[in-house]
N, C-alpha and C positions, 0 to 999 in steps of 0.2 A: 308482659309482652314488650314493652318500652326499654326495660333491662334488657334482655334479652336481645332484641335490635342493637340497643347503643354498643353491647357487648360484642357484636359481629361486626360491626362499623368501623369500631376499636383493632379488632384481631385480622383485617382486611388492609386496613390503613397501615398498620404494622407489618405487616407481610410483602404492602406492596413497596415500603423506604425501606425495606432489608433487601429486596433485589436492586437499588438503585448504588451502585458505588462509585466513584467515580473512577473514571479512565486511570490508567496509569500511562505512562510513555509508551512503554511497550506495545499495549493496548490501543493506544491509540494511533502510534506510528501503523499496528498490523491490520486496523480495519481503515486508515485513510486510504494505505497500499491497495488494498481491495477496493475501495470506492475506487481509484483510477484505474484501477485496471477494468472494472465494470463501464468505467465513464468513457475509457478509450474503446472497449468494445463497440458501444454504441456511436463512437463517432466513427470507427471502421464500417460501420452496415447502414448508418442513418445515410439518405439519396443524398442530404445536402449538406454533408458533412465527409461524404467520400472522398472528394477532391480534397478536401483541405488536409484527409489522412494519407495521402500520398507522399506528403515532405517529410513527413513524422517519422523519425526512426522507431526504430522496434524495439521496443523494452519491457522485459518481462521483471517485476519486482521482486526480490525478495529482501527484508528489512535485514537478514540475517546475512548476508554478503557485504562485505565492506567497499565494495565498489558499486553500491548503490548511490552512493551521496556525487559522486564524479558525475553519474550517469544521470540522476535528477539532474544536474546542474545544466549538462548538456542537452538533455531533454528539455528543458524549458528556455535556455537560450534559442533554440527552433522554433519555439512556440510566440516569444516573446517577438522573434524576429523573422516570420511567415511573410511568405515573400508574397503573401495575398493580402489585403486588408479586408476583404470580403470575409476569409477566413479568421484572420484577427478578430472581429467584431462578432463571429457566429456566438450566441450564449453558450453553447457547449463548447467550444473552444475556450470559450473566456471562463468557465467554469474549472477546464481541465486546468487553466493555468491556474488558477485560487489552488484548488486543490494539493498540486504539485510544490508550488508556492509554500503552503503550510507542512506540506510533507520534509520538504527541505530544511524548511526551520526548524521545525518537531526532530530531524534525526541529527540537525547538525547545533544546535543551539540550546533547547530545552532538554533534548533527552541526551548531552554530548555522552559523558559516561553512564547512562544506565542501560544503554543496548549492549549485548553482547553479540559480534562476529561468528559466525561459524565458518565462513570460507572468504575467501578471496576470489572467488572464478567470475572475471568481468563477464568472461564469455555466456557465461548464463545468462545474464542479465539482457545481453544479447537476443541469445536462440532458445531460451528456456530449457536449456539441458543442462543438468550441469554434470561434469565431470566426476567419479569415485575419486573420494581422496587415500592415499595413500593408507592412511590409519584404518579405514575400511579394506581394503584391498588385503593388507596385511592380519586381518582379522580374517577373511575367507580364506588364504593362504593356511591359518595356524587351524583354522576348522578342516581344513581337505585333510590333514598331515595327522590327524586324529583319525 
C-alpha cells in the first residue's frame, strides 16, 4: 500500500513540473498585453477610477503590430504625467503603470529580436480595427477569378 502511494506521489509530482515551462518572450510579451488590457478595463468601469480614465487615450494592444512600442511609450508618458495626482497615486493606476512599464522593456529590450511584426497599422492600435492588408485582399481577388 505504501509502494503504491509513494508511486502516485511520484507520477503527480512529475506530471505537475512537466506542465510548468517557463515563459518565453513571446509568451510573455502576449499574456502581460492582456493583463493591461483586463487592467485598463477595469479602471474604465471601476467609480473611482473613471475619472482618471478619461485622460487616457485609447489603446488596443497587439504585440504583433510594430507600432505598439511608440504607442506603449506614449501611453505611459500620460500615465506617468496625469494631470491629477489623486489619480497618479490610485493602486490601479499605479499598477497599470508597472504593468506597461514591463511590457515596454519586455518588447523593446529583452525580447528586441525575437518578436516577429505582422503589420504596421498604428491605426489599430488606436480603434481596434485593423485594416486588410494587401496580400489578403489579393488573395480573395485570385479566389473570386477561380
Amino acid at each position: 500500500m505504501r509502494v503504491d502511494s509513494a508511486i502516485a506521489l511520484c507520477f503527480f509530482s512529475f506530471a505537475c513540473l512537466s506542465e510548468c515551462t517557463p515563459p518565453t518572450c513571446y509568451s510573455r510579451a502576449l499574456s502581460l498585453s492582456k493583463e493591461v488590457m483586463t487592467l485598463l478595463d477595469k479602471i474604465h468601469t471601476y467609480h473611482r477610477t473613471k475619472t482618471c480614465a478619461e485622460v487616457l487615450p485609447t489603446i488596443f494592444l497587439d504585440v504583433h503590430n510594430s507600432c505598439v512600442t511608440t504607442k506603449l511609450r506614449d501611453f505611459l508618458y500620460v500615465l506617468v504625467n496625469h494631470p491629477s495626482q489623486y489619480c497618479r497615486e490610485r493602486p490601479r493606476m499605479v499598477l497599470l503603470k508597472i504593468k506597461i512599464q514591463n511590457l515596454y522593456t519586455i518588447i523593446t529590450q529583452i525580447c528586441y529580436r525575437d518578436l516577429v511584426f505582422f503589420t504596421d497599422d498604428c491605426e489599430a492600435i488606436d480603434t481596434g480595427h485593423s485594416r486588410p492588408h494587401y496580400a489578403e485582399d489579393r488573395l480573395q481577388l485570385l479566389q473570386e477569378e477561380r
